[in-house]
C-alpha positions as CSV (number, residue, x, y, z in Angstrom):
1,X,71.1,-6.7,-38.6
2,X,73.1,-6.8,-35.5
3,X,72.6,-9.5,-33.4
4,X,73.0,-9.0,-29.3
5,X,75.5,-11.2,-27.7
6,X,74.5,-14.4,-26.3
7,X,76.4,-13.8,-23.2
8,X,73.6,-10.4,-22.1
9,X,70.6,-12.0,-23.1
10,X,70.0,-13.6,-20.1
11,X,69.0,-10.4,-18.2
12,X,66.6,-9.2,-20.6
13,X,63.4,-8.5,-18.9
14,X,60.6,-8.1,-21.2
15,X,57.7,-4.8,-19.4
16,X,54.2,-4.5,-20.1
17,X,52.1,-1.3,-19.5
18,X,49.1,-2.6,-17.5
19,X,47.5,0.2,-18.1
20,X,47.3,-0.3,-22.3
21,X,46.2,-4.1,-21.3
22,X,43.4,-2.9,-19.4
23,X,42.0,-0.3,-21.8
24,X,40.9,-3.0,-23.7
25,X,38.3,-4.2,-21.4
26,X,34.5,-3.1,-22.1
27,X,32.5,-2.9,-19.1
28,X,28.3,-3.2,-19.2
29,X,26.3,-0.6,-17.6
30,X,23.3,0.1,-15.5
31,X,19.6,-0.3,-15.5
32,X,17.3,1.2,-13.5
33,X,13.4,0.8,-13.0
34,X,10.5,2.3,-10.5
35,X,7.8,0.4,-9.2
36,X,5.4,2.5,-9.2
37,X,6.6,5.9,-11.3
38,X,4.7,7.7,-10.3
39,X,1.9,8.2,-6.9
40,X,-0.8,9.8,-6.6
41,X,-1.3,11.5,-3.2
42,X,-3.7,14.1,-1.5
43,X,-2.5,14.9,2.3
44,X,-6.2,15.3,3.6
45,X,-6.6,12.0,3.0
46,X,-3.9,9.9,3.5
47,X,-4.3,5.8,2.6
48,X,-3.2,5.0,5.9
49,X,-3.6,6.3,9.6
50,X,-1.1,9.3,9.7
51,X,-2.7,10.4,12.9
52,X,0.0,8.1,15.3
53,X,3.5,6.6,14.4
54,X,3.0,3.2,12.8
55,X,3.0,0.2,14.3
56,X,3.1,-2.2,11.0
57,X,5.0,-2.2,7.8
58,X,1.5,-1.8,5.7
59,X,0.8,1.0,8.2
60,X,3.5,3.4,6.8
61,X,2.3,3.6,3.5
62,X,2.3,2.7,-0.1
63,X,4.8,0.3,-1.7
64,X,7.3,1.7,-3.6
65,X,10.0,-0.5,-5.3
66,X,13.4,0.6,-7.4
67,X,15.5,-1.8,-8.7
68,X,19.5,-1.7,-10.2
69,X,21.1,-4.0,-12.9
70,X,24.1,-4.2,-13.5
71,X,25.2,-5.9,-17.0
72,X,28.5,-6.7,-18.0
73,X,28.7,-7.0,-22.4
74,X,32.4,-8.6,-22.3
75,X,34.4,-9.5,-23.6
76,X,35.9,-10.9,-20.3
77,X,34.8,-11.3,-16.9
78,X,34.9,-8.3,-14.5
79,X,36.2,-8.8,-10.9
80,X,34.7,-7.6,-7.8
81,X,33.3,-3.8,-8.4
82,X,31.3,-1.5,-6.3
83,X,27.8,-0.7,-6.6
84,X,26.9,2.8,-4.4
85,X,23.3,3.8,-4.1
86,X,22.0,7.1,-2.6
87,X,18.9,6.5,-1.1
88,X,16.4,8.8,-0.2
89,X,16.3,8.1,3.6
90,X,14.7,10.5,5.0
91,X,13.0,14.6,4.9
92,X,15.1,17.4,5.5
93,X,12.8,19.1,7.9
94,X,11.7,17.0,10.8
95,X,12.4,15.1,13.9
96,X,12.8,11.2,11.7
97,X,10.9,12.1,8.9
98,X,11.3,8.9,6.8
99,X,10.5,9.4,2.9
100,X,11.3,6.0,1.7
101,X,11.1,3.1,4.5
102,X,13.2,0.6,3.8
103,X,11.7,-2.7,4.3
104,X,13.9,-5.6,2.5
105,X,16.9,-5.7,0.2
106,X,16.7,-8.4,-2.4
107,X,20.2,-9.7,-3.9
108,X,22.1,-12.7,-6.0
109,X,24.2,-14.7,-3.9
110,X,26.9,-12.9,-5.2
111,X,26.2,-9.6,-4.2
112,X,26.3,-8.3,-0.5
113,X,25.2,-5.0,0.5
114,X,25.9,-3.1,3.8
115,X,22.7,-2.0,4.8
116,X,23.5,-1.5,8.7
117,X,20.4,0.5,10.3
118,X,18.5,1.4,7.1
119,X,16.6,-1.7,7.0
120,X,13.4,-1.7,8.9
121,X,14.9,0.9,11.9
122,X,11.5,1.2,13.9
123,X,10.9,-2.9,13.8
124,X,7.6,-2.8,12.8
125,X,5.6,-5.7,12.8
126,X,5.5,-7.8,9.4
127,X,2.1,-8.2,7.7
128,X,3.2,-8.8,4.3
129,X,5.6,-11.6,3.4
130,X,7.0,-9.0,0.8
131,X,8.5,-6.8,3.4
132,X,10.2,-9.7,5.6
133,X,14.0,-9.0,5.5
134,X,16.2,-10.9,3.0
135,X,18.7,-13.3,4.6
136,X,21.3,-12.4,1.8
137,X,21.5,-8.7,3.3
138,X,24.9,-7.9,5.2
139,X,23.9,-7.1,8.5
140,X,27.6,-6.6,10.2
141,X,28.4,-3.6,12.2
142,X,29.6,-0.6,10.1
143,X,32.4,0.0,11.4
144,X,33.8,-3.3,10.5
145,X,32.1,-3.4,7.2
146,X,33.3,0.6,6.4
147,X,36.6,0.0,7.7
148,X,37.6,-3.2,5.8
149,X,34.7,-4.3,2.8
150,X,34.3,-0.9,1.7
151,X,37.9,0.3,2.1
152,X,38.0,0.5,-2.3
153,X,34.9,2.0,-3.0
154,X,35.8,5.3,0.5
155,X,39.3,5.3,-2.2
156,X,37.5,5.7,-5.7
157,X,35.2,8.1,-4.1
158,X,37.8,9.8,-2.4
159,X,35.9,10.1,0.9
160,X,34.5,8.4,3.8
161,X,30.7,8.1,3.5
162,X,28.4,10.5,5.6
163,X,25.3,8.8,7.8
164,X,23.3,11.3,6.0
165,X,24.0,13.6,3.2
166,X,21.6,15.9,1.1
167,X,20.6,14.3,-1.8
168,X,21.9,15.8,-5.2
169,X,19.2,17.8,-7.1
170,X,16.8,17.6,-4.1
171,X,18.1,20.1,-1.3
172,X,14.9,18.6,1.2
173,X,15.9,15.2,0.7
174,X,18.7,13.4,3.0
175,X,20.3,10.5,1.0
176,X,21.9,7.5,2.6
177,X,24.9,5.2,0.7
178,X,23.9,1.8,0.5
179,X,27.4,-0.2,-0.6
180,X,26.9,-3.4,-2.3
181,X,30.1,-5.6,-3.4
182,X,29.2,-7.5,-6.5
183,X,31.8,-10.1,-6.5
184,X,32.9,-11.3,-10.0
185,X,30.9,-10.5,-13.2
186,X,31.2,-12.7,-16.0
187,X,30.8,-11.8,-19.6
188,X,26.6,-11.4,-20.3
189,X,25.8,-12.0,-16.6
190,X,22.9,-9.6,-15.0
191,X,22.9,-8.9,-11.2
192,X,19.8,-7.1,-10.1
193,X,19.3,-5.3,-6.7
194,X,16.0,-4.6,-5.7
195,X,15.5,-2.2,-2.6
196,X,11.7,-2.7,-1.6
197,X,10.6,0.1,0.8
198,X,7.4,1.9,1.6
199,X,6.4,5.8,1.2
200,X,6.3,7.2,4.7
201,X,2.8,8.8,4.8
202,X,3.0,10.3,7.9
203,X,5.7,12.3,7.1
204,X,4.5,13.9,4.2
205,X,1.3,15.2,5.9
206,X,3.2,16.3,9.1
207,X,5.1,18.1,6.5
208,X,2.5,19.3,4.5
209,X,4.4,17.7,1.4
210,X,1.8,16.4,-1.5
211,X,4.2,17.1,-4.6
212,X,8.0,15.6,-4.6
213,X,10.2,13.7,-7.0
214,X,11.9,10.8,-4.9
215,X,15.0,9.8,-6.8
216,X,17.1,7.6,-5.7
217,X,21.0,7.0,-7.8
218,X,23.4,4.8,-8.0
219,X,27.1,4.2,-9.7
220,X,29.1,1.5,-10.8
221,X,32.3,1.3,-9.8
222,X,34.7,-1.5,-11.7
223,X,37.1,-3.4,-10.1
224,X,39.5,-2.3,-12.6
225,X,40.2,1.7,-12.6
226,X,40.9,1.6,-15.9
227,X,37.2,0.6,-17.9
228,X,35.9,1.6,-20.9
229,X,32.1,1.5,-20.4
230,X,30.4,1.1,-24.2
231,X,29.5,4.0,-25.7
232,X,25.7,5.2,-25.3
233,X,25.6,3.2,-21.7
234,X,26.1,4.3,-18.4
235,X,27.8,3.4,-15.4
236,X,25.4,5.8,-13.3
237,X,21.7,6.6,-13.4
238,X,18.6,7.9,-11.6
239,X,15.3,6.3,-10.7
240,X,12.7,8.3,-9.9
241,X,9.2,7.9,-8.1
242,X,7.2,11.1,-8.4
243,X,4.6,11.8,-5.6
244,X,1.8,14.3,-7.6
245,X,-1.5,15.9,-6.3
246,X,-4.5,13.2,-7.9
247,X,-6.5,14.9,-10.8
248,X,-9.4,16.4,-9.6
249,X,-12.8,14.9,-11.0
250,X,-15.4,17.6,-12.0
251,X,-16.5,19.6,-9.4
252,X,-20.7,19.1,-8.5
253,X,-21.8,22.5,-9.6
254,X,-20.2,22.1,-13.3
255,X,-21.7,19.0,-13.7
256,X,-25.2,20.7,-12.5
257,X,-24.8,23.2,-15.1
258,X,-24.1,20.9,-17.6
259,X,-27.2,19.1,-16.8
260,X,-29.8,22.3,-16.4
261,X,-28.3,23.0,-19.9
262,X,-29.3,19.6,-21.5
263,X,-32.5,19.9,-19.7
264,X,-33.7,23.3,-21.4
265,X,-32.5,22.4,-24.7
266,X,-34.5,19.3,-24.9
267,X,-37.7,21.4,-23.6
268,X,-36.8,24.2,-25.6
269,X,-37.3,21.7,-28.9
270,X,-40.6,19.7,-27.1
271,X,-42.3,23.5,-27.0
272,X,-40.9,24.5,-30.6
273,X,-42.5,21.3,-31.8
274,X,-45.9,21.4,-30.7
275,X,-46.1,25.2,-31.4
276,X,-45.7,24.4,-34.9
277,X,-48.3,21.5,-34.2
278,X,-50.6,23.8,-32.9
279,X,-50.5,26.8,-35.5
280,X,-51.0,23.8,-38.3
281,X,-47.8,23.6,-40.0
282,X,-47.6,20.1,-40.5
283,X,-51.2,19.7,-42.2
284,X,-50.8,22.8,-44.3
285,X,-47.9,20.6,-45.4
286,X,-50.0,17.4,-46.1
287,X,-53.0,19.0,-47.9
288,X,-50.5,20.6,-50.2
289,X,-48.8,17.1,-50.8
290,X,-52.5,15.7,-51.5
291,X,-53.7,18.1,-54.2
292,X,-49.7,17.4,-56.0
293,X,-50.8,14.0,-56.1
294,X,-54.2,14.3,-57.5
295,X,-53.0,17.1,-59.8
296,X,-50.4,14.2,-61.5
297,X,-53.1,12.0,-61.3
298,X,-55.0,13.7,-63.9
299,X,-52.4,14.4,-65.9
């Protein structure tokens, strides 16, 4: 073995790849849910006043909620990441054609979205303590909040985020980013943000819209670039609400039918009855049953 000289050890430096370190790190992944799935809606007849612009939150429409979890399985803490959710803001077509109003943004302590304009834009006037806005939302301009919160998840993404954008797989949909830092994740720790809007009625009927799938996604983006996320989980998803035409009950003339039909057959057995009645059938059948009886008797 040969052994380096005392005199040059001193300036030994001793290099790590940080990228091999951070390899090793397993990130969580994503949950979504949809509150309701699904909604049931006829444009003739709307349940709300579609006729003027709404003046309350309860006014606009139905309440439709989708929520985001973010889990993080270990086996270290994560630092600050990004959460980005496309909303769907508004319709395609149409002078402010809201889709999904957004009324409150519910968040940990830890967790601060920018949310600048999209919550409540019209003001309406609060009738439900469930729509009141959440004092854990960011409310700060966005051009300070773009410019200097967000600065990491505009240089993941590559790009500065549009007011408005179409929304992927929907081409009638306009999409808005909603940016939410989550500050540090520890190891098993769920953070949940809940976005609590209401389906824009009006829109849909000045639109003439009584079928759509209202999807809203969303992305995690760690702190650290280089993540592996557990296989079978994902870092992204979709949540979906699906507005659907309501089933139709039977229409008056088939259940008529149905009933003229139950009607004769009934009659139909009544006359059949008392026809055989009538022509003796039934006490040919008993005086036969009589002279059986006798005949064993005698036997």
């Amino acid at each position: 073995t040969n052994y380096e000289n005392e005199d040059t050890i001193a300036d030994n430096e001793l290099e790590t790849d940080p990228i091999n370190t951070l390899s090793q790190v397993v990130f969580g992944f994503l949950e979504g849910q949809a509150i309701p799935s699904q909604i049931e809606f006829n444009a003739g007849s709307p349940s709300v006043d579609v006729s003027v612009t709404p003046k309350t939150k309860l006014g606009v429409g139905r309440k439709v909620i989708h929520s985001f979890t973010v889990f993080n399985n270990g086996p270290s803490s994560v630092g600050q990441s990004d959460l980005v959710i496309y909303w769907p803001w508004k319709l395609k077509k149409g002078n402010d054609s809201y889709l999904l109003y957004i009324t409150k943004v519910q968040t940990p302590r830890s967790v601060v979205c920018q949310t600048d304009g999209l919550i409540d834009p019209l003001r309406l006037a609060t009738t439900n303590h469930s729509d009141s806005p959440s004092s854990s939302v960011s409310e700060t301009s966005i051009e300070n909040t773009v410019g200097r919160k967000f600065q990491n998840v505009k240089s993941v993404l590559g790009k500065s985020f549009p007011a408005e954008e179409v929304c992927v797989g929907n081409s009638d949909v306009l999409c808005v980013p909603i940016c939410c830092k989550t500050g540090k994740i520890d190891k098993d720790v769920r953070l949940r943000v809940r976005i609590i809007s209401r389906l824009f009625e009006r829109s849909l009927v000045l639109n003439d819209i009584s079928q759509l799938d209202v999807t809203s996604s969303a992305t995690i983006f760690p702190a650290v670039q280089n993540v592996e996320t557990v296989r079978g989980l994902s870092n992204s998803l979709n949540v979906t609400t699906q507005i659907t035409q309501p089933t139709s009950p039977p229409a008056n003339h088939d259940v008529l039918k149905l009933c003229i039909v139950i009607v004769v057959t009934v009659l139909g057995l009544v006359g059949l009855v008392s026809l055989l009645v009538y022509c003796g059938f039934f006490q040919a059948s008993n005086e036969t049953e009589t002279h059986e009886r006798k005949g064993r008797a005698v036997c």
